[in-house]
N, C-alpha and C positions, 0 to 999 in steps of 0.2 A: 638372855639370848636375844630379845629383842632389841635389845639396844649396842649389837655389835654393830661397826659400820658392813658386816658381809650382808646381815639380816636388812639394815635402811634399804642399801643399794639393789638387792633386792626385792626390798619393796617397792622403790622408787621406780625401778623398772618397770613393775608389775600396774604400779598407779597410771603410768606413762601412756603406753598405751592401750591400757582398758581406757582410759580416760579422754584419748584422744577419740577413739573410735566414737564412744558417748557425744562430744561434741558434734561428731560428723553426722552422729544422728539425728540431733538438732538439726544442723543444716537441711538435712533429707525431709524436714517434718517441716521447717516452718520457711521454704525457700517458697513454696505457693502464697502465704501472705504477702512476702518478699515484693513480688511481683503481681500481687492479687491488682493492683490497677492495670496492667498493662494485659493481663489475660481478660480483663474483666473488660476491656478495650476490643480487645483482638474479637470476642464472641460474642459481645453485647451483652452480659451477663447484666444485674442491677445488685443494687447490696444485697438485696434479700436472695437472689440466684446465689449469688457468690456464698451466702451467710449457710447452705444446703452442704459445701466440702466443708465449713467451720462447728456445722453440727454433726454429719459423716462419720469423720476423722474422732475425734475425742469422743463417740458415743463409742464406737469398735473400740476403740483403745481403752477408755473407762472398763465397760466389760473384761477386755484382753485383760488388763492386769490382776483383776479378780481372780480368774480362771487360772490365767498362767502362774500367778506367784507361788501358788504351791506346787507347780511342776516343776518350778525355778528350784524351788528346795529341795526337789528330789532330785533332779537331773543334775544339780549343780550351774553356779553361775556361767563357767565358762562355756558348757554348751548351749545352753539358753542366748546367752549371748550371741554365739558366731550363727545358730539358726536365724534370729531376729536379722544378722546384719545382712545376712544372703537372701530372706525375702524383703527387707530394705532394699536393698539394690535393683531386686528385678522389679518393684514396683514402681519405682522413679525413672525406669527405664521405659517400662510401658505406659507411665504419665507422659513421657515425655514424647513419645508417638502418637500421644494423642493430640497435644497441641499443633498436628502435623495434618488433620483435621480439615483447617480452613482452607477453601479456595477464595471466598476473597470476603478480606475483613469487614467487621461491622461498621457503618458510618454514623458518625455522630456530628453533629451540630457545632459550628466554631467555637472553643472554649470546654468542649468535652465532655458537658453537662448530662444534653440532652440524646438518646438515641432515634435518630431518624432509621435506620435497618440493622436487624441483626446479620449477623453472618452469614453466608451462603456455605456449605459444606458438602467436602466430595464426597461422591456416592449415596448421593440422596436422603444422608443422613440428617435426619431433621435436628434441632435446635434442643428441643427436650432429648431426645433420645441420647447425643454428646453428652449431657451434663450430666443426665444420670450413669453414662458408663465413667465417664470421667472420675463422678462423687463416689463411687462402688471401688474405683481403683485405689484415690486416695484411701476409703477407708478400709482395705485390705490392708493399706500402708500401716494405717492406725494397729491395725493384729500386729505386724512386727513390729512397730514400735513401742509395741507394750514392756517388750523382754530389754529393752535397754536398761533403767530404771532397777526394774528389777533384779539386774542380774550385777549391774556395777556394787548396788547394797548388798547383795547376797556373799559376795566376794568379798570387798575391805566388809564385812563383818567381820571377818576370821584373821584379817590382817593388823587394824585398828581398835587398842583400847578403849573403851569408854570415857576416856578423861579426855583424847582426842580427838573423837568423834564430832566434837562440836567446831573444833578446826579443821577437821575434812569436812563438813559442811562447807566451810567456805572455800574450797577448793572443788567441791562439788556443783559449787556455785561460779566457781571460774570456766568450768567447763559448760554448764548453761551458755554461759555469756560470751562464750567464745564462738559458740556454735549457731547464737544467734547473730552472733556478728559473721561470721560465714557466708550463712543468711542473707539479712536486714543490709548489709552495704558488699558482702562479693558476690551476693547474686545478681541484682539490678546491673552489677559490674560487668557476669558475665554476660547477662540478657540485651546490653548494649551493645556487645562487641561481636556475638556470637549468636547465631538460630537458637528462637527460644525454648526447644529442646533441652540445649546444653545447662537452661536455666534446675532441669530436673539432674542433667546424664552426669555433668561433673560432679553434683557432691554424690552421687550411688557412684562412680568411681573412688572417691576418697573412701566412704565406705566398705569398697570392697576391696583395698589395698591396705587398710586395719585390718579388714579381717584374717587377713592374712598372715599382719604381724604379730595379733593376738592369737592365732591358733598355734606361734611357733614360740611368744614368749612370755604369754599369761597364764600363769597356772593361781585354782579355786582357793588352797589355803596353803600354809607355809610350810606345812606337812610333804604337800605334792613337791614343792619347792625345793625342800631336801633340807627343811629345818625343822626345830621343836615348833608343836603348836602353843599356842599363848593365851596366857588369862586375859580374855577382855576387860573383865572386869562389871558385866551384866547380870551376872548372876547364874551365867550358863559354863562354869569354870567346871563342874561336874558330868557336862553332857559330852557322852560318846560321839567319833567324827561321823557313825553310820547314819546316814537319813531317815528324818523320824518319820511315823505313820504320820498319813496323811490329818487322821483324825487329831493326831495331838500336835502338829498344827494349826489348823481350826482353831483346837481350844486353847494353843498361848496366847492367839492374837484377838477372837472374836469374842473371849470371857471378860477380858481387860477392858474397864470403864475409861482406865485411860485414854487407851489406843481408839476406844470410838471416838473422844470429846478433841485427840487431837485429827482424827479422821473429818469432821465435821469443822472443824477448824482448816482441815485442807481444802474443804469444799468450797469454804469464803475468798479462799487465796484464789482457787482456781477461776469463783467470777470477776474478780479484780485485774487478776494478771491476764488473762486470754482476753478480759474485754479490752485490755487497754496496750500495754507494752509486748504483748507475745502474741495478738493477732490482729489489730483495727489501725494500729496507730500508722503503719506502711499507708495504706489504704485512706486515710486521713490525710496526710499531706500529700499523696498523688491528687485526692477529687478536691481536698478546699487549698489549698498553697501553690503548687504545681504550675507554673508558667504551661501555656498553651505550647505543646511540640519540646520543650524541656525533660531530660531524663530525670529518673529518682537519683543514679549513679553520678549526676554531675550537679544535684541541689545542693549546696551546703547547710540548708535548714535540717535537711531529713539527715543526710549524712553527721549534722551535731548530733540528731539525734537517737541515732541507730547506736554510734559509738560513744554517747552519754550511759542510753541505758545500759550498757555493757558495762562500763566503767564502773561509774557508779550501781551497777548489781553486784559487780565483785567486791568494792567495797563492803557493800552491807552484809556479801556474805561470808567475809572475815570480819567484820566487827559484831557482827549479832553469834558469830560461832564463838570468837574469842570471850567475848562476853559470859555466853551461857558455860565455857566451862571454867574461866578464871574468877567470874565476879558473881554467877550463882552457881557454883556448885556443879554444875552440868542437869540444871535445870533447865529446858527449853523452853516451857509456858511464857516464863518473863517477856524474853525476847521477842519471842511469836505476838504476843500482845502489844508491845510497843510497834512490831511492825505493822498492826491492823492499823493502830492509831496515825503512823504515819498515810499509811495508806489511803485513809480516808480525808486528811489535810491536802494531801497533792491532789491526788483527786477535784477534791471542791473547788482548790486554787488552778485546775487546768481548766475546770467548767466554766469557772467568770471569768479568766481572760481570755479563753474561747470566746466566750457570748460579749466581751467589752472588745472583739477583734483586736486580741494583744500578739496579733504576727505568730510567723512561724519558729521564730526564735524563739520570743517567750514560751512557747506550746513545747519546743525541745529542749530545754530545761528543765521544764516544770517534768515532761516525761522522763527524763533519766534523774532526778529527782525521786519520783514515785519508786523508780525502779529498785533504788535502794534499799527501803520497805519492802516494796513484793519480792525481790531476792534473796534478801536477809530471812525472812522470813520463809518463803518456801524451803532453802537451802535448809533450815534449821527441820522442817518436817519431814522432805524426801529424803534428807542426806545423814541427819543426828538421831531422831527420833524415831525410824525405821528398824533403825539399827538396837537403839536402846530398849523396845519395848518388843521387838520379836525375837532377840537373841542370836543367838547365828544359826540357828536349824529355819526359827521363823521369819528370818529378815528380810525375805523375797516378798512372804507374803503377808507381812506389814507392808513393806512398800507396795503390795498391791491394793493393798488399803487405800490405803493414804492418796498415794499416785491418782487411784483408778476413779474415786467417788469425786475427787478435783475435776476430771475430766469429763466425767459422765453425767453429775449434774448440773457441771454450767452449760454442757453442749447447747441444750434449745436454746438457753439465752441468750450465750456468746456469740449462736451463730444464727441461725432464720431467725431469731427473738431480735438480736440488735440488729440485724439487718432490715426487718420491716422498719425498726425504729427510728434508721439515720434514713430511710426513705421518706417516710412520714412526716418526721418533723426536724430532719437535716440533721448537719454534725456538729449542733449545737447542741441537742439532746445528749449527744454522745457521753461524754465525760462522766455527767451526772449522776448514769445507770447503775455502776458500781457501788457509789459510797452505803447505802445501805447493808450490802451485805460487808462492808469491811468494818464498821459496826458492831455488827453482829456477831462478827469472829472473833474479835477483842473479849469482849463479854465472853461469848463461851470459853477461850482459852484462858480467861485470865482465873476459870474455874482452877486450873493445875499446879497455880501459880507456885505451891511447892513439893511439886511429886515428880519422882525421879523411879526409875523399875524397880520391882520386888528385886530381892537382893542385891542391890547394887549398894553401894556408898552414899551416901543421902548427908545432908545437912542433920546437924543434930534435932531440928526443928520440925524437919519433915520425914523422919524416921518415921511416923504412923502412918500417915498419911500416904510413902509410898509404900509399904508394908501393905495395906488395903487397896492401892492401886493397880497394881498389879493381879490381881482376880477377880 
């Protein structure tokens, strides 16, 4: 059944626009990076002010997906989903009133460096008080953005085989990368041409016209669909469609040795990737590249390197998917591990031609470079391994695993941590911060190296291995 063309077209539909909405919730989450130099202009913010939305945001959100992923299971994906996109919207709409704040901008010093005043703002509204309604709104953001993640894995769980799965990662990875190009090169786009408002209200408009088309043409599994349901192939061929207890959730995902060592493994992604290509890097070439009165929207350094790392993250996350299910088996460890090791090479190679001032060229390179690594490899945790190791009762809340401990323990780093630190000792530090924990992750993951979920198909090799992995 799954392989008539009525059953693809169907799918495809379905993949369509869940998948677009996902994207546009990128846009809604990381469009404040976007433009983090030009807001951080407009109120006087400093990195470390600024680094307060970059810990906010992912500490709510870490948590959120803990909590919510077994609601995701119960409720099912599609509702999960269209609630997260409806408190998306209205919170980027109230971001975006906020910006509306100043009466008259912060002045800085010729060159943009130094701040001679902060902002003046109406209604007597003092300077802390903005930023913490501001940072409280963002991370109310972070609560519904918890349920994207969540709800897209919950869904293709019941859609996609296990032998596929490691190629819908990399479609899962196209959707990232789409979303952060939304982002990273149509926000500044719209922030140029338009009240910085519009830099929040357009993409919670895109979101709220998904939602729309996902309420009328997304349905949870193939069943609702009006077809047979299908063996994934995880080992959950046996499980009834009704929502399990909550407790025998719990115990698929939090008994499995596995599911922690690849959870702790997402934890190294998430200081790698948030400290570098998914929240600093914007913020990088506005304060060190940046011509004096020049936009981000009309640099071509930043713009190589907005749509490098887009690029090249799609690639790696169809070459580390493809990989893991045609050349190991639909093992993900492998891949996951070769991604830290890349990670940790760009990396080191972005810190010395930072610090030997090898341009802004070289630096957009070297970043959509890394991106390959950090995509290939996350794509391969939130988008294969979620799936693989919670089954399709528990795939929301593996992904809330996985997702939620990425976000929540690099928050302080990612965000007031490296923002005292590019204040301190500038944005040459920058780069550096990461490689130790991409290190680390290698090593741990490279633990897995042949474990694939209890009952699945397994390499003749690692038949024991995931036999005990699995509990």
């Amino acid at each position: 059944m799954e392989n008539t063309p009525d059953f693809r077209a169907r799918r495809r539909q379905n993949w369509i626009v869940l998948g677009l909405l996902y994207a546009f919730f990128y846009a809604s989450r990381y469009n404040l990076s976007a433009i983090s130099g030009q807001l951080c202009g407009l109120f006087g913010w400093t990195n470390t002010q600024y680094g307060i939305f970059e810990t906010m945001m992912p500490l709510v959100y870490g948590i959120s997906v803990l909590v919510n992923g077994p609601i995701a299971d119960r409720i099912g994906g599609k509702r999960a989903f269209l609630f997260g996109a409806a408190g998306v919207t209205a919170m980027n709409l109230l971001f975006g009133l906020g910006t509306q704040m100043v009466a008259k901008p912060a002045v800085w010093a010729v060159g943009g460096r130094t701040l001679l005043a902060p902002a003046t703002l109406h209604y007597g509204i003092s300077g802390g008080m903005a930023l913490a309604a501001m940072a409280a709104v963002w991370g109310v953001n972070g609560y519904f953005q918890s349920f994207g993640a969540l709800s897209i894995v919950k869904v293709n769980a019941h859609w996609f085989r296990m032998s596929e799965r490691g190629t819908f990662a990399g479609i899962f990875g196209v959707l990232i990368r789409l979303g952060l190009i939304l982002a990273f090169s149509g926000v500044p786009l719209i922030a140029s041409h338009l009240p910085l408002p519009w830099a929040f209200w357009a993409p919670a408009a895109g979101v709220a016209a998904l939602l729309v088309l996902n309420l009328l043409l997304m349905e949870n599994t193939p069943k609702e669909a009006g077809f047979e349901a299908i063996d994934v192939g995880d080992g959950s061929a046996n499980e009834d469609e009704a929502p399990a207890p909550l407790g025998e959730v719990l115990r698929t995902v939090f008994r499995s040795r596995a599911a922690w060592t690849i959870a702790i493994g997402s934890m190294m992604i998430g200081f790698v990737r948030r400290a570098t290509v998914d929240v600093w890097f914007a913020k990088y070439f506005a304060n060190v590249w940046l011509p004096h009165g020049a936009r981000l929207s009309d640099y071509w350094p930043y713009q190589l390197a907005a749509w490098g790392i887009a690029i090249f993250g799609i690639f790696g996350g169809f070459a580390f998917g493809i990989a893991s299910d045609r050349v190991f088996g639909s093992r993900r460890a492998p891949v996951i591990a070769v991604g830290f090791l890349g990670m940790a090479a760009f990396t080191a190679l972005l810190g010395a031609a930072n610090s030997a001032g090898g341009g802004p060229w070289i630096a957009a390179l070297l970043l959509a470079g890394l991106s390959f690594f950090v995509n290939g490899a996350h794509g391969m945790i939130g988008g294969a391994a979620s799936m693989d190791f919670g089954g399709r009762k528990a795939a929301a809340t593996a992904a809330g695993l996985f997702d939620g401990i990425q976000y929540f323990t690099s928050a302080p780093f990612v965000g007031i941590g490296l923002g005292k630190l590019i204040d301190r000792f500038g944005w040459s530090a920058w780069p550096w911060a990461p490689i130790p924990f991409a290190l680390a992750g290698a090593v741990v993951v490279a633990r897995l190296w042949n474990v694939t979920p209890a009952g699945a198909a397994a390499p003749a090799a690692s038949q024991q291995t995931s036999a005990s992995a699995g509990r």
